[in-house]
N, C-alpha and C positions, 0 to 999 in steps of 0.2 A: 697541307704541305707548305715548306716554308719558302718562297723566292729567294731568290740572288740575293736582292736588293736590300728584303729581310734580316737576314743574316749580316749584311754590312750594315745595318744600323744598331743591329744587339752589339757591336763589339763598341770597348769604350773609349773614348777620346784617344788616350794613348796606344790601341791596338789600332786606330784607325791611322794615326798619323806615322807608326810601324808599318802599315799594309803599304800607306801612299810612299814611305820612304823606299820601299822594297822594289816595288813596281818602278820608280822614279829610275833605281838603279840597273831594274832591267830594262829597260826603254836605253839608258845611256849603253849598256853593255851592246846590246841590240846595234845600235848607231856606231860604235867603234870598229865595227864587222861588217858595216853595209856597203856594200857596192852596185845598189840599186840604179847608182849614173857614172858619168867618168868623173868627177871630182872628187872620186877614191884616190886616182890614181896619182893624183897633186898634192893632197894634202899633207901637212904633217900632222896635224892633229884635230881630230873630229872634235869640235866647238860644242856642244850640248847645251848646255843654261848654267844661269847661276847665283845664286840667292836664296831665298827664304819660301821653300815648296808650300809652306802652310800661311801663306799670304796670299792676299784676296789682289792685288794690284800687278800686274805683269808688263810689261815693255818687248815690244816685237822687232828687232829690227830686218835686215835684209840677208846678209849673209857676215862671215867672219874677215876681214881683215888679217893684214900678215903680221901683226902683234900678234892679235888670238890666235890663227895661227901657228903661231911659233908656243903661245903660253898655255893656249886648251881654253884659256877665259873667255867669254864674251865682253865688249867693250870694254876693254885696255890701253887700245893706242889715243891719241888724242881726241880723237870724237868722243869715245868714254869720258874720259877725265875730265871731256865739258860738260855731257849729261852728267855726273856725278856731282859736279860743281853747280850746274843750273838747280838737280834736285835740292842739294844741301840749302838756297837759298829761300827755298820754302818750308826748311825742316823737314824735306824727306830724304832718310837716310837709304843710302845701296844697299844694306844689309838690309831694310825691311820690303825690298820688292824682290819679284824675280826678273828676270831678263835672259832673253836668247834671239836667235834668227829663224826667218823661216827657211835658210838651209841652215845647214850645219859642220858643212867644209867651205872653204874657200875658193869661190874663182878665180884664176890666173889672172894676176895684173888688176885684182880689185875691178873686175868688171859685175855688170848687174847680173845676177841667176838668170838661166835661161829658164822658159815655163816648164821645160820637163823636169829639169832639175830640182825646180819648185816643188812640182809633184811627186817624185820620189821619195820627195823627205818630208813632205806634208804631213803622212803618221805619225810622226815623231811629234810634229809641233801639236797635232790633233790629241795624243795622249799626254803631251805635258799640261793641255789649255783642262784637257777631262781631269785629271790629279788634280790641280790646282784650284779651279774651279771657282775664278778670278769673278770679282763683282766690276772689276775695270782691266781693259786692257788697252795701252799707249801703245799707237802702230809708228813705228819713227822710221819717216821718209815714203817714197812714193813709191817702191816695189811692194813692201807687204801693208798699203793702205790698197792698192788695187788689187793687190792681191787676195785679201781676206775681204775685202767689202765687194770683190767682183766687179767692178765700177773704171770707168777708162777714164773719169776726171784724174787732173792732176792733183797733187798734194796743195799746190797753192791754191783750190781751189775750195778742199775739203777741209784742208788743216782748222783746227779750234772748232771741229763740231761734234756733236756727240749722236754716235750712232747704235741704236739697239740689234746686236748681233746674239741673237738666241738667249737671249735675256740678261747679256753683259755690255755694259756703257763702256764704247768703244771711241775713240778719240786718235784719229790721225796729225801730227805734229811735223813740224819738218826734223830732217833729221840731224844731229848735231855734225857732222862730217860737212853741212851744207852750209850752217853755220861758222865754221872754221873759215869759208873764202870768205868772210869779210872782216877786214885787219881789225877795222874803228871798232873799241871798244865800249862809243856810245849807243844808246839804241832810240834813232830817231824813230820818231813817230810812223807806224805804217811798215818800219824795217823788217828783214825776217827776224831777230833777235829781240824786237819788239813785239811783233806778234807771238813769237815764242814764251815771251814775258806771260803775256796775257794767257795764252793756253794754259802755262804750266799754273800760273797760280787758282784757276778753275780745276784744274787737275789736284791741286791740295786741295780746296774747297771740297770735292767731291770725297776724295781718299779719306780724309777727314772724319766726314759724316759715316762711309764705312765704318770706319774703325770706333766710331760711337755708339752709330746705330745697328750697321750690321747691313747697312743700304744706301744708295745715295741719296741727294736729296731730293722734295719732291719738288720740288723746281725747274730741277736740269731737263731742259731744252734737246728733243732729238732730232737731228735733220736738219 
């Protein structure tokens, strides 16, 4: 007799990346319908993900803002447009990653998800990470670094380090929204925008080796 598992390895490249599309679309349909917490009841538009499902590198942030919001994208308002701009300066383009929240409506007034709310919509994030099926995932900011690694340190505490989370090289960062409060567009030594520096470009270093190798490298430092 043939397993599950079986059967999804006979189909071929492009049946699989069919199935993952399919599935990807019902998990979204899924989430436009849910009313698992009250931040149904606020939102205008259920925020889901958005990029490249068949990419190995993911970005987690915390919840949607009222650009996303109002547009369904995940970072759009200015926090995005600076991640977007940090990635470009290592040659990683928005189109080859994915990116989403671990909620997927918006709290009022841009406050942080409360833990139940987290958990409500934790499935969603739990079947986009299974699809996807990421060699790397950027946790950006201190709600979904404590929240996925379990852990009550802060982000400045953990940021720039690499943690093996079920067998994907997982890297908490600050988040760019944090970034934005500070005007100087130099980046002193020590700065968060400096240390940002220094993460993202270990973050290509790694992405990098993925997309050559198929793995990161054997170097990278966990903990």
């Amino acid at each position: 007799m043939i397993g599950p598992n079986e059967k999804i390895l006979e189909l071929t490249p492009e049946e699989r990346a069919h199935a993952k599309n399919v599935l990807m679309n019902q998990a979204y349909k899924m989430a436009t319908t849910c009313k698992n917490c009250s931040l149904n009841l606020t939102r205008n538009q259920v925020v889901f993900g958005d990029g490249d499902i068949n990419t190995k590198l993911v970005f987690i942030g915390e919840a949607p803002g009222g650009d996303e919001d109002e547009q369904g994208v995940p970072f759009v308002g200015r926090a995005g447009q600076l991640l977007t701009k940090i990635l470009e300066q290592v040659n990683i383009k928005r189109s080859e990653i994915y990116i989403t929240n671990i909620v997927k409506c918006r709290p009022q007034n841009n406050r942080d998800p409360e833990p139940e709310e987290m958990l409500a919509c934790y499935h969603f994030l739990q079947t986009q990470i299974l699809l996807i099926d990421p060699a790397i995932i950027i946790l950006l900011g201190n709600t979904p670094a404590q929240w996925i690694l379990k852990t009550n340190e802060r982000i400045s505490k953990i940021r720039g380090k690499w943690f093996d989370w079920h067998g994907i090289a997982i890297m908490p960062i600050f988040h760019p929204s944090y970034l934005l409060r500070f005007a100087s567009p130099k980046q002193k030594e020590g700065s968060p925008k400096h240390l940002t520096w220094i993460d993202i470009q270990e973050i290509s270093r790694q992405w990098d080796s993925v997309k050559k190798t198929g793995q990161t490298t054997n170097d990278i430092k966990f903990g």
